[in-house]
C-alpha positions in Angstrom: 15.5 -11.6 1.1 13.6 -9.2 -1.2 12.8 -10.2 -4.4 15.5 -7.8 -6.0 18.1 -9.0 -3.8 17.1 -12.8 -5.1 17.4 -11.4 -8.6 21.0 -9.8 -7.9 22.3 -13.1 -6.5 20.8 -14.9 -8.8 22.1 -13.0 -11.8 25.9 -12.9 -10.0 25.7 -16.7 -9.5 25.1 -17.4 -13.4 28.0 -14.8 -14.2 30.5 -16.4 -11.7 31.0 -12.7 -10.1 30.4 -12.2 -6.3 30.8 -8.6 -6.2 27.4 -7.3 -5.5 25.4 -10.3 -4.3 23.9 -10.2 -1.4 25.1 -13.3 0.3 28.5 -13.1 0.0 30.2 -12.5 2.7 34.2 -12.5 1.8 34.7 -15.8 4.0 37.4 -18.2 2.3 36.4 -21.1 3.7 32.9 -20.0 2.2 32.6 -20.9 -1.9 29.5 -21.4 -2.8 26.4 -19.0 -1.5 23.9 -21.0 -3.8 22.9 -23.3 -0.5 21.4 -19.7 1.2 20.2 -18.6 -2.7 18.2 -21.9 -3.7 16.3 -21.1 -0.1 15.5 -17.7 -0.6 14.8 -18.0 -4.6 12.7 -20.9 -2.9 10.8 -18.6 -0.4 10.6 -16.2 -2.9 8.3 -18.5 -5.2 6.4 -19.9 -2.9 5.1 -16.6 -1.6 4.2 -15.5 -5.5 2.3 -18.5 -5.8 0.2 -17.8 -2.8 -0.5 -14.4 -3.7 -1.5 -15.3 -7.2 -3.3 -18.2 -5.6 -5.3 -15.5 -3.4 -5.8 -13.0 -6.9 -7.1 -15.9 -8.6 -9.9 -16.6 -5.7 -10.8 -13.4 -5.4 -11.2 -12.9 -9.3 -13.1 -16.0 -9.5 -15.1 -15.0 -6.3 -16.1 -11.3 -8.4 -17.1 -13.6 -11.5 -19.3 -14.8 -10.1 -21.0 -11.7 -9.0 -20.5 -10.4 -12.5 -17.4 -8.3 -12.2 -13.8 -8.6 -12.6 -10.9 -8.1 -10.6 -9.9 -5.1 -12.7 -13.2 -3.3 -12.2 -13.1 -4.1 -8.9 -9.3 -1.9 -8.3 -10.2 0.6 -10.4 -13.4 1.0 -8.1 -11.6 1.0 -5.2 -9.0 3.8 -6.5 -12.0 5.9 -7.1 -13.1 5.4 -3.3 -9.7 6.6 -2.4 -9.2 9.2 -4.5 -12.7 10.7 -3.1 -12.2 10.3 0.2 -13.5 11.7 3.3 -9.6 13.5 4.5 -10.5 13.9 8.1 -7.4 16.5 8.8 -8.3 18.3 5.7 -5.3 20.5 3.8 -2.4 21.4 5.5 -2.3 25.1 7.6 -6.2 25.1 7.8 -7.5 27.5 10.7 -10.0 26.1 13.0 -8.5 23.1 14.9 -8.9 22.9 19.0 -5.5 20.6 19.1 -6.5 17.6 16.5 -10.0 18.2 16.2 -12.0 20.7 14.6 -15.0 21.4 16.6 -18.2 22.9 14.3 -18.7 26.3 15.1 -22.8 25.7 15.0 -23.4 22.6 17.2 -19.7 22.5 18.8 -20.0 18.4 17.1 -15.9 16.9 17.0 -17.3 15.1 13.9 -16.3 17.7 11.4 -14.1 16.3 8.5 -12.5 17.6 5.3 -14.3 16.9 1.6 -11.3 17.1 -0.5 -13.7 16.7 -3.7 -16.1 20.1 -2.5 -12.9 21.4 -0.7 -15.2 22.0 2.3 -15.4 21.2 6.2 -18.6 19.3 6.7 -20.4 18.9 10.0 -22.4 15.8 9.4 -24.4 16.8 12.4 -26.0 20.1 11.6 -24.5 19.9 7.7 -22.7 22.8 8.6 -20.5 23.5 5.8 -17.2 26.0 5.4 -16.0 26.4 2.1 -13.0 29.0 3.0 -11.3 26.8 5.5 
């Protein structure tokens, strides 16, 4: 179960209503779904507690090399954001099926630099700013 789906059948269990929970399943010989819930509130907890065990690791792990956790996300979302897009924009000329061959040394290495909004050739350092 997802975490919201624990959340709804928790929150229908303490108000005595059914309609909307997850685990019922309009059986009258079936009461009680809090058997299924305790599991999956169970599971649910259990896997928040590893992945705040693994934060915690790597946070003390950056610590220790003089950073922090935060520092080290907002880092990475900086990479990302200035990535190399290898297909470049969408509608771009120049493309021999998926790859765009460099029109100077015919290299398949060309890639799109969002952040100079240019194909590079990292071969020759061809460069086409028009696309």
């Amino acid at each position: 179960m997802t975490s919201d789906e624990v959340l709804t059948a928790l929150r229908c269990c303490a108000s005595d209503n059914c309609d909307g929970c997850p685990l019922w399943d309009d059986d009258p010989e079936d009461t009680t779904c809090a058997d299924g819930l305790m599991v999956a509130a169970a599971d649910l907890i259990e896997f928040q507690q590893q992945g705040l065990e693994a934060l915690t690791k790597i946070d003390e792990g950056l610590k220790k090399q003089g950073g922090t956790l935060k520092e080290f996300l907002r880092r990475g979302d900086e990479v990302v954001q200035g990535h190399r897009d290898p297909a470049g924009p969408l509608g771009n000329p120049g493309f021999a099926g998926d790859i765009f061959i460099c029109p100077t040394c015919n290299s398949p290495r060309v890639f799109y630099n969002a952040e100079k909004d240019a194909y590079i050739c990292p071969s020759c350092g061809w460069q086409d700013k028009e696309g």
